[in-house]
Structure formats: C-alpha cells, structure tokens
C-alpha positions, 0 to 999 in steps of 0.5 A: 500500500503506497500513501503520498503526502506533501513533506510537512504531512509525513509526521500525522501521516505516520502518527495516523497510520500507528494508531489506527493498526498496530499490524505495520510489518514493514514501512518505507518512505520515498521522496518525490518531486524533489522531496516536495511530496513524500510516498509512504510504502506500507506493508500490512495485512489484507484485511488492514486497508480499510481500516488503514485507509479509512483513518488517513482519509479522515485525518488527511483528505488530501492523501492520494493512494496506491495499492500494489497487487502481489 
C-alpha cells in the first residue's frame, strides 16, 4: 500500500497510520518531486486497508493512494 503526502504531512501521516493498526510489518518512505511530496510504502495485512485507509482519509483528505497487487 503506497500513501503520498506533501513533506510537512509525513509526521500525522505516520502518527495516523500507528494508531489506527498496530499490524505495520514493514514501512518505507520515498521522496518525490524533489522531496516536495513524500510516498509512504506500507506493508500490512489484507484485511488492514480499510481500516488503514479509512483513518488517513479522515485525518488527511488530501492523501492520494496506491495499492500494489502481489
């Protein structure tokens, strides 16, 4: 699961996404457009998305996501 955020969301972002599943296996971030926007790479149960995405859409209706089938 991919989230982008601009640079100065990075902290709530990684906040919101601690508190909403404590499931997290793997987190990586990537800068983009010159470190302008940052895309936070999550490694999480299935059945963890929604709730995932569910808590970022309500702290940062801004966030743009992408989902990556394995």
């Amino acid at each position: 699961m991919h989230i982008t955020v601009t640079r100065e969301e990075v902290t709530h972002l990684r906040e919101v996404v601690m508190q909403s599943c404590h499931c997290v296996c793997f987190m990586r971030m990537s800068p983009l457009d010159h470190a302008r926007r940052m895309c936070l790479c999550l490694c999480v149960q299935a059945e963890a998305v929604p709730m995932v995405m569910d808590a970022v859409m309500w702290a940062l209706p801004q966030a743009e996501f992408g989902l990556r089938q394995s």
